[in-house]
C-alpha positions in Angstrom: 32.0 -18.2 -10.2 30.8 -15.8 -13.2 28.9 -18.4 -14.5 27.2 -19.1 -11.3 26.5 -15.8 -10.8 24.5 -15.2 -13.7 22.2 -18.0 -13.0 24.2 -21.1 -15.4 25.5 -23.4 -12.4 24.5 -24.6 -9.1 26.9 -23.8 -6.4 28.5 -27.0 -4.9 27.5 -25.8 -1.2 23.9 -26.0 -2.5 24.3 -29.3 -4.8 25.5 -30.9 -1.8 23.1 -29.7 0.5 20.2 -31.4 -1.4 21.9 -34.5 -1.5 22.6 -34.4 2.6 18.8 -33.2 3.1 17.8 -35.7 1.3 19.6 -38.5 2.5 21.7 -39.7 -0.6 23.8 -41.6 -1.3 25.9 -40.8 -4.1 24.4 -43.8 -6.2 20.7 -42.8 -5.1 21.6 -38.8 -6.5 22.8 -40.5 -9.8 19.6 -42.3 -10.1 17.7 -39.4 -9.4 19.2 -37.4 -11.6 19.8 -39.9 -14.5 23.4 -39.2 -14.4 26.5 -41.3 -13.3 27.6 -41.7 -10.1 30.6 -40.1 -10.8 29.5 -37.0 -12.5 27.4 -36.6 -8.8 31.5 -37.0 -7.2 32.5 -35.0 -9.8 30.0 -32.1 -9.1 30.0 -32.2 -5.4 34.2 -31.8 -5.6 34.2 -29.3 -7.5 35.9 -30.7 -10.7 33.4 -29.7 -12.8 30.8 -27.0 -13.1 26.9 -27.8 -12.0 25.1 -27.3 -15.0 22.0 -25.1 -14.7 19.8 -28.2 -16.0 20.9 -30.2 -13.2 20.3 -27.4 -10.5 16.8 -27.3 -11.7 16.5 -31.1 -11.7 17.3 -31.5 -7.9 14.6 -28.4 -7.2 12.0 -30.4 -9.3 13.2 -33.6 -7.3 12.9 -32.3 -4.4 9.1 -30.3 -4.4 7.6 -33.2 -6.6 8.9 -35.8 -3.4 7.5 -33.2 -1.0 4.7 -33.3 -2.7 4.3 -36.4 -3.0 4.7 -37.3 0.7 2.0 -35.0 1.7 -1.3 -36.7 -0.3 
């Protein structure tokens, strides 16, 4: 919770909300992200902490496909 807090890690609440908006899959988030599958289970269940990279990856996922779908 400190660390999340202070800016380090993405809540789990938010992690999975992207994924939901978004409509994926866990397989799809993984591919997105460059990650494993399982790391996206892993984060979304709470068994690990979101790393701050990752919180930043899925905001930079998600404006560059906005952006993309509105050229």
């Amino acid at each position: 919770m400190a660390r999340e807090q202070a800016g380090e890690a993405t809540s789990i609440h938010e992690f999975a909300a992207w994924r939901a908006r978004n409509r994926l899959s866990l397989s799809d988030a993984a591919v997105a992200l460059g990650i494993t599958r399982r790391m996206v289970s892993y984060y979304e269940a709470g068994r690990y902490l979101i790393p701050r990279m990752v919180g930043l990856a899925i905001k930079g996922w998600e404006t560059e496909r906005n952006h993309l779908s509105h050229r």
